[in-house]
N, CA, C and O atoms as a MOPAC input file, in Angstrom:
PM7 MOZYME 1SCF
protein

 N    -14.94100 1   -15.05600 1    -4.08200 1
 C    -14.39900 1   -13.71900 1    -3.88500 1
 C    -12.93700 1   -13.83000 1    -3.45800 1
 O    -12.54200 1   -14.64100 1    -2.62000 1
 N    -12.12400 1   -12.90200 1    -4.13800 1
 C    -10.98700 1   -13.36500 1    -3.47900 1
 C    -10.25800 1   -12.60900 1    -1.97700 1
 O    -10.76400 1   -11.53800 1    -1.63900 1
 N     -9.57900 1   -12.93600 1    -1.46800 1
 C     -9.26000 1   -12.38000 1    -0.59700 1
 C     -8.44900 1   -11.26700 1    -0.05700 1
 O     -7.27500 1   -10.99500 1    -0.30700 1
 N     -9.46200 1   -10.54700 1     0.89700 1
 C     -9.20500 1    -9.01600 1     0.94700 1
 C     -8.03100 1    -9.28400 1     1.93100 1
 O     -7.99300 1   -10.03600 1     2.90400 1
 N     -6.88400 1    -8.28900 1     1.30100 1
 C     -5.45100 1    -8.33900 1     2.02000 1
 C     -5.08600 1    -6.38900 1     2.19500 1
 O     -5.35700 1    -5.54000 1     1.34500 1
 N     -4.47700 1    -6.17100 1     3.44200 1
 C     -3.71800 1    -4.82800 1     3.44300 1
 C     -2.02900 1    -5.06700 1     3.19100 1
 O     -1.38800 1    -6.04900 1     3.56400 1
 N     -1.56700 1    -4.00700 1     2.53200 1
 C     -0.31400 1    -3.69500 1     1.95100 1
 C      0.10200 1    -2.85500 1     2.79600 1
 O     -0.69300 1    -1.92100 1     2.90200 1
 N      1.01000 1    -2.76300 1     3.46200 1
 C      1.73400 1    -2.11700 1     4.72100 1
 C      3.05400 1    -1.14500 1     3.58600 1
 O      3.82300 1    -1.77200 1     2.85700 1
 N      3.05800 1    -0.10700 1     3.64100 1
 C      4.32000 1     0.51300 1     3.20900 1
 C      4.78900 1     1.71000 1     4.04100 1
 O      4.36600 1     1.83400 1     5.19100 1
 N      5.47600 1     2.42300 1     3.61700 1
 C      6.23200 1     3.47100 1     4.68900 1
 C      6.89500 1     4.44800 1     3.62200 1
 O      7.49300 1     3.92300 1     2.68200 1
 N      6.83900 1     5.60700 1     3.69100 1
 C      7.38200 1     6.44600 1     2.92200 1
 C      8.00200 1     7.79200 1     3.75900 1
 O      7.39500 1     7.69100 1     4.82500 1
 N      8.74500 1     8.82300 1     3.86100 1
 C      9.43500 1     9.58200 1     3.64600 1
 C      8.41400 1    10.59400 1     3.84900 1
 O      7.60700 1    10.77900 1     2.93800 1
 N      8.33300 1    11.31200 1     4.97600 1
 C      7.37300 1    12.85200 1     5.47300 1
 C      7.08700 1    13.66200 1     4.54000 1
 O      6.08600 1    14.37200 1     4.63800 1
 N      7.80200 1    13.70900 1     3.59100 1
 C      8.12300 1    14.69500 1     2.17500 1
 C      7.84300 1    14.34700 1     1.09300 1
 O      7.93400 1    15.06100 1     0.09500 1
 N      7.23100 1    12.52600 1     1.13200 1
 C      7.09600 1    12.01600 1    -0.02100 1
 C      5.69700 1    12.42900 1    -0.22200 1
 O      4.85400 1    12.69300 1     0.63500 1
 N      5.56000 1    12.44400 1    -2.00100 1
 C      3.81900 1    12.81600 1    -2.53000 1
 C      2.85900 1    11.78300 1    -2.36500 1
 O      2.23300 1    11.25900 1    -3.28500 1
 N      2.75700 1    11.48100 1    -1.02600 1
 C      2.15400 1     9.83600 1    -0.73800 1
 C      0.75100 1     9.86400 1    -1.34700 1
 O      0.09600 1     8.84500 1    -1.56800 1
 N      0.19500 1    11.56700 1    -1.69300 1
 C     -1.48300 1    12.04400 1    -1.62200 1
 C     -1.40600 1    11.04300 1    -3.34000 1
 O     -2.14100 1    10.08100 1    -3.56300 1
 N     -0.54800 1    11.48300 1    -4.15900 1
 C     -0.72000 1    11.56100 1    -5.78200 1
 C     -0.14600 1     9.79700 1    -5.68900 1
 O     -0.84400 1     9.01900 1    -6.34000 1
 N      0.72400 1     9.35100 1    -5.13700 1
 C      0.52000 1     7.74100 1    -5.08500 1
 C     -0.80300 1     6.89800 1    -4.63400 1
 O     -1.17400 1     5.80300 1    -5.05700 1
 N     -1.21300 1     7.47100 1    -3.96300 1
 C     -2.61100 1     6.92400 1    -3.06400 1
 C     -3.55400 1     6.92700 1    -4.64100 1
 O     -3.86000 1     5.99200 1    -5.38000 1
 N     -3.79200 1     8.22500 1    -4.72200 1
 C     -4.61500 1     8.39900 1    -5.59500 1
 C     -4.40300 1     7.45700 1    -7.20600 1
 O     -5.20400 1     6.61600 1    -7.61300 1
 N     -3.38800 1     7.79300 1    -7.76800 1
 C     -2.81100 1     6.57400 1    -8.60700 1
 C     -3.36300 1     5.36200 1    -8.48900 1
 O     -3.92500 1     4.90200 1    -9.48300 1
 N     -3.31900 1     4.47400 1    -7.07900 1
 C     -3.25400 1     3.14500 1    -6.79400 1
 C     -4.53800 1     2.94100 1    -6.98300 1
 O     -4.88300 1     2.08800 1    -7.80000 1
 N     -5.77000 1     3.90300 1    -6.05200 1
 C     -6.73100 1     3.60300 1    -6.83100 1
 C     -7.63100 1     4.15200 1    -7.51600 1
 O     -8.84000 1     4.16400 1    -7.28400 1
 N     -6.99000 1     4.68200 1    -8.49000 1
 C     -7.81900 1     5.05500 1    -9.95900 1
 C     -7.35500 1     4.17400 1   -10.89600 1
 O     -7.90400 1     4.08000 1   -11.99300 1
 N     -6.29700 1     3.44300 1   -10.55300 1
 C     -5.92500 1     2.37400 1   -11.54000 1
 C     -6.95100 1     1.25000 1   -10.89700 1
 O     -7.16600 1     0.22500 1   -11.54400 1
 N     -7.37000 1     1.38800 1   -10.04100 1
 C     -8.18500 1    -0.03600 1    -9.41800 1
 C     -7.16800 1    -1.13800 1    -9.12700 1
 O     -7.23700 1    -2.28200 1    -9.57900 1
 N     -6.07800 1    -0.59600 1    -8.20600 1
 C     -4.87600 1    -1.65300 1    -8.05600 1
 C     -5.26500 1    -1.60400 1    -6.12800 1
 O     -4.72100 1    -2.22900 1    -5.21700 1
 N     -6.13900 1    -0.83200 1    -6.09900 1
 C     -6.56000 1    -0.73200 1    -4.41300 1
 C     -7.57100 1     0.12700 1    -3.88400 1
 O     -7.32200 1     1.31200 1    -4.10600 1
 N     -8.74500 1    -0.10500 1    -3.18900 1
 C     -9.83900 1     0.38300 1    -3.58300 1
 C     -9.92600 1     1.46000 1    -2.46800 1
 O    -10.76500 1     2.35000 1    -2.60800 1
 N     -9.03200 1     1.45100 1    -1.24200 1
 C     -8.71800 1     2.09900 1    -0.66000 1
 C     -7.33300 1     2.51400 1    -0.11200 1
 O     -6.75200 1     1.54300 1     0.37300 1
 N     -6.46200 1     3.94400 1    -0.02800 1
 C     -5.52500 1     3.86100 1     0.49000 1
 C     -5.44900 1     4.61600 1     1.57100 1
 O     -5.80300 1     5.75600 1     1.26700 1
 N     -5.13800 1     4.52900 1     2.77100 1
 C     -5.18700 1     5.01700 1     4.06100 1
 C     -3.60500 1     5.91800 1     3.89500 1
 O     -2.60700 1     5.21400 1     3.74300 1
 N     -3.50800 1     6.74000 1     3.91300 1
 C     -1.78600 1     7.77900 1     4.59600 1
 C     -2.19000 1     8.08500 1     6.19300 1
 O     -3.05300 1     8.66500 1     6.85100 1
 N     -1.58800 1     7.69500 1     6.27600 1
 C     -1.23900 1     7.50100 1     8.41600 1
 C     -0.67800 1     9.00500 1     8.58400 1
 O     -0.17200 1     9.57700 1     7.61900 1
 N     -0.81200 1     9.76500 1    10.14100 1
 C     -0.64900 1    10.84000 1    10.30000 1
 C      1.03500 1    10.52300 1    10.00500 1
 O      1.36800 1     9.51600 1     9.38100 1
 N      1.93400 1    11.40600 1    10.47700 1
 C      3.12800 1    11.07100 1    10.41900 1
 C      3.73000 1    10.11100 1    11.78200 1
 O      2.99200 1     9.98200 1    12.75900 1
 N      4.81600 1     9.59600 1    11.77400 1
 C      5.74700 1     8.76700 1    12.83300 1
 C      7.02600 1     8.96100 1    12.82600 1
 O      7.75200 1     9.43300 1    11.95100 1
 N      7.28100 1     8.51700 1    13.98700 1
 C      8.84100 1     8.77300 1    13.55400 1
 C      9.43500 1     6.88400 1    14.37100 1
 O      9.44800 1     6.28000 1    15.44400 1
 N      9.85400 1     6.70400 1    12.79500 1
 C     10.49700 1     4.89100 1    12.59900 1
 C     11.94000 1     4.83800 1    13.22200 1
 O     12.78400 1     5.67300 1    12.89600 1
 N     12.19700 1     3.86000 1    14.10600 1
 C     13.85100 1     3.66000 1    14.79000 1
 C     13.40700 1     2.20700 1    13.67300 1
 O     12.43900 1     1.47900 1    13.45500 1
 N     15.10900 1     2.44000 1    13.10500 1
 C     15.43100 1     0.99200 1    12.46300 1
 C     17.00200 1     0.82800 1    12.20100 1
 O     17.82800 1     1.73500 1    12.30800 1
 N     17.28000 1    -0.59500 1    11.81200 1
 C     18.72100 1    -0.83000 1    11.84200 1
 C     18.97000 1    -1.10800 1     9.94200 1
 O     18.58500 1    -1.97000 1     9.15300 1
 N     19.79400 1     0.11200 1     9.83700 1
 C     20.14600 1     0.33300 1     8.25900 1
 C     21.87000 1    -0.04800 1     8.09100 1
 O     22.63900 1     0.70500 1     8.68900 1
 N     22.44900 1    -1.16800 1     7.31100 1
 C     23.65000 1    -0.97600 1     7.04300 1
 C     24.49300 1    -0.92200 1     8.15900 1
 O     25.51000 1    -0.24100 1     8.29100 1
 N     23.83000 1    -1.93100 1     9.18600 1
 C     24.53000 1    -1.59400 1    10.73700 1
 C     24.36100 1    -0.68600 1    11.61300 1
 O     24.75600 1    -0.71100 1    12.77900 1
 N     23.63400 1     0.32700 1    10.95700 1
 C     23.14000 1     1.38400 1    11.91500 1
 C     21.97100 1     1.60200 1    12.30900 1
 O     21.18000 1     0.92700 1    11.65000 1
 N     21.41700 1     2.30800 1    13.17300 1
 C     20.31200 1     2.38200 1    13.80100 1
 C     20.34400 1     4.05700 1    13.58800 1
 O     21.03800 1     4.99000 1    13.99300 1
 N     18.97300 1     3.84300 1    12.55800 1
 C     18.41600 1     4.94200 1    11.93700 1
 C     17.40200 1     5.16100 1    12.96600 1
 O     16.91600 1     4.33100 1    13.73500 1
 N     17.08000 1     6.83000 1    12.82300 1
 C     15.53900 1     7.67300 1    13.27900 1
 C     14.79800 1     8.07100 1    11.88500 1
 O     15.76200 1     7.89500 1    11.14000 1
 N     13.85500 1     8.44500 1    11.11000 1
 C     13.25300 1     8.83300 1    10.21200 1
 C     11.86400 1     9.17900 1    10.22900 1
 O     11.08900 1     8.23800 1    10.39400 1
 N     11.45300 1    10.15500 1    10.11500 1
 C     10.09300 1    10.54400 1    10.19900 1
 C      9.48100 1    10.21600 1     8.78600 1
 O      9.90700 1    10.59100 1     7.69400 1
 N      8.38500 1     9.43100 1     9.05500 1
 C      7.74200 1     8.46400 1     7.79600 1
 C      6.21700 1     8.47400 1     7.88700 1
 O      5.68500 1     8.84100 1     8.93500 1
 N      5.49900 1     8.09200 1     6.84700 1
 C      3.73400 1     8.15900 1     7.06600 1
 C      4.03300 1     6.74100 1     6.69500 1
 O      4.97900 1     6.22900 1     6.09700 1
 N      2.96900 1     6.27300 1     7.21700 1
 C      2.44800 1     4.62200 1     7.10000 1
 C      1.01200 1     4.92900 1     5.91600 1
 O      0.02800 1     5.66400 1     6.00400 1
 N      1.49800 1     3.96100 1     4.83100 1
 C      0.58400 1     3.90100 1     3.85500 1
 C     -0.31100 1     2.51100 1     4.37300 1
 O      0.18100 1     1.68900 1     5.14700 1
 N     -1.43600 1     2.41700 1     3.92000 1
 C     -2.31700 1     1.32900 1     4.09100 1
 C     -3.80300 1     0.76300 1     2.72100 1
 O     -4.97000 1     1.11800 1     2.55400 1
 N     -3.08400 1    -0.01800 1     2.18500 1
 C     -3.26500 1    -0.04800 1     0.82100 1
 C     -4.56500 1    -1.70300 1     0.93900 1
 O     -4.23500 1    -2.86200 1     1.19000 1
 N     -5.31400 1    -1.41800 1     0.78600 1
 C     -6.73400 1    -1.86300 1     0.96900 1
 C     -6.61800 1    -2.45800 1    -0.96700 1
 O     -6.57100 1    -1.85400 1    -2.03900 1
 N     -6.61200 1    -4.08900 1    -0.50900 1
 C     -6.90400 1    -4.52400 1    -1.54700 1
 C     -7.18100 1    -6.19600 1    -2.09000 1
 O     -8.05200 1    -6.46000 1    -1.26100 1
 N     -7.07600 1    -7.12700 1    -2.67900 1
 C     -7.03600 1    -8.30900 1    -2.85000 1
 C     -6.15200 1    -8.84300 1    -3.15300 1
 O     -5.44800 1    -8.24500 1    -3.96700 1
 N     -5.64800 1   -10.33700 1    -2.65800 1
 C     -4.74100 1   -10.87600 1    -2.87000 1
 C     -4.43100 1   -11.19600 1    -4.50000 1
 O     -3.29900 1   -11.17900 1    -4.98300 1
 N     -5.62600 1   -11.48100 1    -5.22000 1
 C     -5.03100 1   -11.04100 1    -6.91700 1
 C     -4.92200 1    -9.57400 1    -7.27700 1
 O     -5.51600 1    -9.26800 1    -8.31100 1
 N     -4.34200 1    -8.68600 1    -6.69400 1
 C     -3.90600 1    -6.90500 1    -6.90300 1
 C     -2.19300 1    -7.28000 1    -6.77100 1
 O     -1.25500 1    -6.85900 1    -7.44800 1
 N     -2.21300 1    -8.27900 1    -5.57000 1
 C     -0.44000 1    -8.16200 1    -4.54500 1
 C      0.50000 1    -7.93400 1    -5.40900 1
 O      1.47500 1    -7.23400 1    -5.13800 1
 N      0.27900 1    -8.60500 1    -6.76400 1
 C      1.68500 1    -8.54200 1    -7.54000 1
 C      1.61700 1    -7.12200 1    -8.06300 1
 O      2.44600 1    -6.27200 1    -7.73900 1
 N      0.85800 1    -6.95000 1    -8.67600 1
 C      0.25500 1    -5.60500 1    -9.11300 1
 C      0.84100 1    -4.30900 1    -8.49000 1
 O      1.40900 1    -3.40400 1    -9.10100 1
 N      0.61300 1    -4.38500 1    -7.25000 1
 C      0.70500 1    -3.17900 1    -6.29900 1
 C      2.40800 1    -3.16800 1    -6.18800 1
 O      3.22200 1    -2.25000 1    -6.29200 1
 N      2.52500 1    -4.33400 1    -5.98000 1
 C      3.99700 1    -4.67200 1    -5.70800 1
 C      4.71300 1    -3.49300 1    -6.85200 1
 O      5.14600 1    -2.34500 1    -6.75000 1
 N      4.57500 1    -4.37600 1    -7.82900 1
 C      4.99300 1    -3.66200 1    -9.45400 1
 C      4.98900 1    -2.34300 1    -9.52800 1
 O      6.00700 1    -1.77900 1    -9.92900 1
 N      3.58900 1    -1.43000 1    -9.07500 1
 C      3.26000 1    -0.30000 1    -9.08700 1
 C      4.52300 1     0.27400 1    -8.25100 1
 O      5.35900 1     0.97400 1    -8.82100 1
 N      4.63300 1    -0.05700 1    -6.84500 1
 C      5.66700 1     0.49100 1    -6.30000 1
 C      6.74100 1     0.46800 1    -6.45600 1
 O      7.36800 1     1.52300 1    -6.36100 1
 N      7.40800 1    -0.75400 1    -6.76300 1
 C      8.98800 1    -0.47000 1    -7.64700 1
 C      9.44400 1     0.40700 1    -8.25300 1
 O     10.56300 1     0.90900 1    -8.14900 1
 N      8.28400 1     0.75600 1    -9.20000 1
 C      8.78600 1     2.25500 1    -9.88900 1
 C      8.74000 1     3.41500 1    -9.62000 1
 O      9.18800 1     4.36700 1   -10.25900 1
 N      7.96100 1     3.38700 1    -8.24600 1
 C      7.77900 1     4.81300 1    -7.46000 1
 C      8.34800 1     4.73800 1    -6.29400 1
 O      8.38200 1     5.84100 1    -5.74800 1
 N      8.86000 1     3.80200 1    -5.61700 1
 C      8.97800 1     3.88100 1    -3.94800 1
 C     10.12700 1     4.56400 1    -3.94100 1
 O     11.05400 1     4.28600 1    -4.70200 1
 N     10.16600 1     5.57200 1    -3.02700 1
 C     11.70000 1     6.30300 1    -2.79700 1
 C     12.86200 1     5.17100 1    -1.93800 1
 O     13.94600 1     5.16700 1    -2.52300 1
 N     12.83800 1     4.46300 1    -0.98900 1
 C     13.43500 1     3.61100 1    -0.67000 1
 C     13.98600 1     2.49800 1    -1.41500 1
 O     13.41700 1     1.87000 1    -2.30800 1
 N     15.50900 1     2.26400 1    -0.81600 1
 C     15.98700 1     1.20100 1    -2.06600 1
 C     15.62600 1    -0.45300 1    -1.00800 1
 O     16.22000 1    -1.49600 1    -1.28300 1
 N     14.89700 1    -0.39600 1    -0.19200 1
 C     14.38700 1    -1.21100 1     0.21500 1
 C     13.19900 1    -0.75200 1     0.67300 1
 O     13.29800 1    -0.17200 1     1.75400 1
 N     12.10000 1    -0.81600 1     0.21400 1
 C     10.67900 1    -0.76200 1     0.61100 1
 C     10.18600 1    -1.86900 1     1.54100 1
 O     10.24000 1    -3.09000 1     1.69100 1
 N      9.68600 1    -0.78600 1     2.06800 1
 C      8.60500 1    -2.38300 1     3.50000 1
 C      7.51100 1    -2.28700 1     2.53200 1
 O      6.95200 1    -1.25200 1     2.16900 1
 N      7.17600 1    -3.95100 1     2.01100 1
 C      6.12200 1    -4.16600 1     1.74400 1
 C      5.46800 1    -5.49500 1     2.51700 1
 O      6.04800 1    -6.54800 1     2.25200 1
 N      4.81000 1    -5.54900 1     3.05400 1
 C      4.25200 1    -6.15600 1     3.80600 1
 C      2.37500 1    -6.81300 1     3.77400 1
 O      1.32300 1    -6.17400 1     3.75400 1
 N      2.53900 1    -7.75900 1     3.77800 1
 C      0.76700 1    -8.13300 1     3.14000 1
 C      0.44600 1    -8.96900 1     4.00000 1
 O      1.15400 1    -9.88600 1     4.41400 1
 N     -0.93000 1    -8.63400 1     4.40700 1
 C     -1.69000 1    -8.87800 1     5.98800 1
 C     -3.08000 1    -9.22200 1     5.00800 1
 O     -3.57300 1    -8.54100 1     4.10900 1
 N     -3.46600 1   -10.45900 1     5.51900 1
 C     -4.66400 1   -11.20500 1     5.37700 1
 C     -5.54200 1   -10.48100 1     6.54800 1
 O     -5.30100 1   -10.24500 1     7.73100 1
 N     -6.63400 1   -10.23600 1     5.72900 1
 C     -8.18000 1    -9.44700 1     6.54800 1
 C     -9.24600 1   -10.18500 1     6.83700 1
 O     -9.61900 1   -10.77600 1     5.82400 1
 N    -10.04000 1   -10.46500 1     7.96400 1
 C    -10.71400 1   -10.89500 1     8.00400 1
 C    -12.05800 1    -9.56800 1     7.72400 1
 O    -12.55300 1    -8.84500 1     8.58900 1
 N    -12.37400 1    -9.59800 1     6.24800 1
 C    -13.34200 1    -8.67600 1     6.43700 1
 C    -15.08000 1    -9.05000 1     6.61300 1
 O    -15.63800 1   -10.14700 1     6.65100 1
 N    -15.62700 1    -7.69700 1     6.69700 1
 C    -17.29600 1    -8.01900 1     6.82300 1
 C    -17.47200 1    -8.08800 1     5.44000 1
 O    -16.72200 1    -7.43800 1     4.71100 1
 N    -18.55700 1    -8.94100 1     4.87700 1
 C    -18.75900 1    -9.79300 1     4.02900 1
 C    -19.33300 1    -8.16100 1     2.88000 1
 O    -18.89000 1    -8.17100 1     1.73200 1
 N    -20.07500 1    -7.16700 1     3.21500 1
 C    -20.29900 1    -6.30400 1     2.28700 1
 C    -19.06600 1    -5.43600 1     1.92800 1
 O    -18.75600 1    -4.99000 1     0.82400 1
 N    -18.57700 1    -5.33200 1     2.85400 1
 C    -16.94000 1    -4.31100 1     3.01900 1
 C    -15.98300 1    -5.69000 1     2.14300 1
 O    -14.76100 1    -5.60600 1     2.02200 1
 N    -16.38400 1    -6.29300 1     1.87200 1
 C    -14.91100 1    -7.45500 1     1.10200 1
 C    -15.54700 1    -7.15300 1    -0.25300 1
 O    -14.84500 1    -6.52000 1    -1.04100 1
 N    -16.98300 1    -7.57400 1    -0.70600 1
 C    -16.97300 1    -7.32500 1    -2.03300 1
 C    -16.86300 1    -5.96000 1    -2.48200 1
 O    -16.43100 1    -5.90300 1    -3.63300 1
 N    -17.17800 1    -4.54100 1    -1.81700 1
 C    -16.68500 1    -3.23500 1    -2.10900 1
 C    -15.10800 1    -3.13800 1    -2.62400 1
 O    -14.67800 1    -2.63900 1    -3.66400 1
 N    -14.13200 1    -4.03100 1    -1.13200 1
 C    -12.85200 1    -3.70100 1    -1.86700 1
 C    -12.85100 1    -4.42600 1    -3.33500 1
 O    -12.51100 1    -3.92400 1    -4.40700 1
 N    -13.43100 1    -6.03700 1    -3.02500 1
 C    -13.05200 1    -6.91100 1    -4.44400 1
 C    -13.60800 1    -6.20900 1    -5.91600 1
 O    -13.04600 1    -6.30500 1    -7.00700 1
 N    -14.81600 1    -5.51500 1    -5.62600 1
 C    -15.13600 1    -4.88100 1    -6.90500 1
 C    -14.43400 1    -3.54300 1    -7.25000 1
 O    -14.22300 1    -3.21700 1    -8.41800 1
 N    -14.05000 1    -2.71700 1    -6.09400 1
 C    -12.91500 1    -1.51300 1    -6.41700 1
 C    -11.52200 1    -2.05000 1    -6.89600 1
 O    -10.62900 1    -1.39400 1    -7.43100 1
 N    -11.52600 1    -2.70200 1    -6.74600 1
 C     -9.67700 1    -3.58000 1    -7.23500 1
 C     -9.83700 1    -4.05200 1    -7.80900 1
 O     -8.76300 1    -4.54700 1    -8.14900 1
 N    -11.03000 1    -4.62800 1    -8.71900 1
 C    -11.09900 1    -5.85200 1    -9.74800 1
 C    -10.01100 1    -5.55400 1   -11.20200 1
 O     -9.97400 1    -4.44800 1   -11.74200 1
 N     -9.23700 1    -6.65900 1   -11.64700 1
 C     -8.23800 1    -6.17600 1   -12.66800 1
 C     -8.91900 1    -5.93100 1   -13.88500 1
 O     -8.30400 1    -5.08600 1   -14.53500 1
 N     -9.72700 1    -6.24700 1   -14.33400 1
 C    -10.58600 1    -5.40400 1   -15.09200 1
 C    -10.49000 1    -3.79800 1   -15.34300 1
 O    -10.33100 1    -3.32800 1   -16.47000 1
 N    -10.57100 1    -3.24300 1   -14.51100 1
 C    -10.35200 1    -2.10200 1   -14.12400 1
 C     -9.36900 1    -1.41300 1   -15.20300 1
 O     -9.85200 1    -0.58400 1   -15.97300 1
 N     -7.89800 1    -1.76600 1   -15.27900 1
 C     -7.17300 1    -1.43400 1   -15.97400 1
 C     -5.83300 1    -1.50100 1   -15.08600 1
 O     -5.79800 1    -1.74000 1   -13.87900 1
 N     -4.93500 1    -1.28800 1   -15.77700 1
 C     -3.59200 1    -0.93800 1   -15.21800 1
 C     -2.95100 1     0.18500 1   -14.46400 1
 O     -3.71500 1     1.10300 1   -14.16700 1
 N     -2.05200 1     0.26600 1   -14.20000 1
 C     -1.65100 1     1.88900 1   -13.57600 1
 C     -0.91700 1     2.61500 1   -14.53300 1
 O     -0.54600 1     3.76300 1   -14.28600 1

């Protein structure tokens, strides 16, 4: 089985995070996507130290999806630097093959 990994991203209060979520997995590129209530991110942009109110995406999937998802977002992420970020899961053994069979590339493309 391969291994179940989360995709950390961040988007823009205003962004259509519902119709990306949904995208990611009906393509079976992630078998679950979590949108986080909203936050508000301090970060250092171009020398400056930005405020931005952002939702935390949480993209439930396998380490053969990563490139995949990656790809998927390039062409959608509003940021010209996206946080993408990939976190190894230690999951429960029925909850790993659910994600591995919802993400399987089989599935199809996005």
């Amino acid at each position: 089985m391969d291994e179940i990994v989360l995709i950390l991203t961040t988007v823009p209060e205003g962004f259509d995070s519902e119709t990306l979520a949904r995208d990611l997995v009906e393509a079976s590129l992630a078998a679950c996507v979590s949108i986080l209530p909203p936050q508000v991110s301090t970060y250092r942009w171009q020398g400056a130290v930005e405020t931005a109110q952002e939702r935390q995406l949480v993209v439930k999937t396998t380490s053969a999806r990563v490139s995949a998802v990656r790809q998927a977002l390039e062409g959608r992420h509003p940021y010209e630097v996206p946080e993408f970020l990939v976190v190894r899961a230690d999951a429960d053994e029925a909850y790993g093959r659910w994600v591995a069979t919802a993400a399987a590339p089989e599935r199809g493309p996005l």
